[in-house]
C-alpha positions in Angstrom: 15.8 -20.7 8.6 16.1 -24.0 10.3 14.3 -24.6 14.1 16.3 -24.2 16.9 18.0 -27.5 18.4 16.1 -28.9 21.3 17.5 -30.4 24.2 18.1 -34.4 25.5 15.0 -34.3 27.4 13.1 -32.9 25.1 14.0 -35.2 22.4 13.4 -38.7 24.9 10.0 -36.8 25.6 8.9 -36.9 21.5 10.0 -40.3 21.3 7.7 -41.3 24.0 4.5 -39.8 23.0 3.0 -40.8 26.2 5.1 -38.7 28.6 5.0 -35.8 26.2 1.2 -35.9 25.9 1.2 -35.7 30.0 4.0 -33.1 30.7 1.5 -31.1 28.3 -1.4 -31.8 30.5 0.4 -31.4 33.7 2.1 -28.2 32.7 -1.8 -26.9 31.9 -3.7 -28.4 34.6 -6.4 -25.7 35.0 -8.1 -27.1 32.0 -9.4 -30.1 30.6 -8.0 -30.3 26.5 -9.6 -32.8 23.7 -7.0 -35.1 21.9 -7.9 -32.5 19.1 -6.3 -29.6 21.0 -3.9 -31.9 22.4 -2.4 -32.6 19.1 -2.1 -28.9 18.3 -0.5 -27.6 21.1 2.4 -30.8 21.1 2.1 -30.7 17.2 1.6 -34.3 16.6 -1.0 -36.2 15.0 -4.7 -36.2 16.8 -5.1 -40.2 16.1 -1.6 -40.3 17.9 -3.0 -38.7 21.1 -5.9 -40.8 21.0 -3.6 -43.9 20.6 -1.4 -43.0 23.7 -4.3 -42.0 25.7 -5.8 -45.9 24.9 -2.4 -46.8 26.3 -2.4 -45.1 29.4 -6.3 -46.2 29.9 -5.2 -49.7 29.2 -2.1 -48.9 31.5 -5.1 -48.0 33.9 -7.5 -51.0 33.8 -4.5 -53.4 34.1 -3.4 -51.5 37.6 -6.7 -51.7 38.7 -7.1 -55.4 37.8 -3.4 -56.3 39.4 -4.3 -54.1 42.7 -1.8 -51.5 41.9 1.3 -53.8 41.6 1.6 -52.1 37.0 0.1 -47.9 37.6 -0.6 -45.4 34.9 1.1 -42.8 37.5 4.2 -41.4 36.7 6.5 -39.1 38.3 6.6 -35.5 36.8 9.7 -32.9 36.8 11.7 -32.7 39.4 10.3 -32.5 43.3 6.5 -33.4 42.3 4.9 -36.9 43.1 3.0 -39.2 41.3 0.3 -37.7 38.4 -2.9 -39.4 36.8 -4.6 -38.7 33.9 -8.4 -38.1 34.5 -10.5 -37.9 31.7 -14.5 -37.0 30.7 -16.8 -37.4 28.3 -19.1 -33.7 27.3 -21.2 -33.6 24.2 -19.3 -36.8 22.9 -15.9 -35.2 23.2 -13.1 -36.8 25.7 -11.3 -34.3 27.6 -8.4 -34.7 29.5 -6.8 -33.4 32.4 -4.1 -34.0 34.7 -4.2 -34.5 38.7 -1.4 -35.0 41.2 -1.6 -37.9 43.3 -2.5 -35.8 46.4 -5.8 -35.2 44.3 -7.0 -38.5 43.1 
């Protein structure tokens, strides 16, 4: 039995892992998830999440740096305003979680 076909945004989302790693945090923000369960729930690699996440945390440092002008913020779905990734370290693990920009 083959998987059912997914649709165009779907399919831009996996190619960016980025974007699909925060729609899945954004779509569960009541909880903070490690790049462990992360992986799991999108079903890609955990040394993928943790690459992307370096990404957006470089993304991050280099807004800060350039007062804003480059932003790890993105627009999410239709109608919501800008998100940012917050993360924390407990017992050694990184968790993640998503906030809307109303929140940071």
């Amino acid at each position: 039995m083959s998987p059912p076909p997914i649709d165009a945004a779907e399919f831009d989302a996996h190619k960016d892992l980025s974007t699909l790693i925060v729609q899945f945090l954004c779509r569960n923000r009541d909880n903070g998830f490690s790049a462990k369960e992360i992986a799991q729930a999108v079903g890609i690699r955990e040394e993928d999440v943790n690459y992307a996440m370096l990404k957006l945390g470089m993304s991050d440092l280099v807004s800060g740096i350039t007062g804003g002008i480059m932003s790890k913020r993105q627009k999410f779905g239709s109608g919501r305003g800008a998100i940012k990734i917050e993360d924390v370290t407990v017992n050694g693990i990184i968790y993640y979680r998503c906030l809307e920009a109303d929140t940071v």
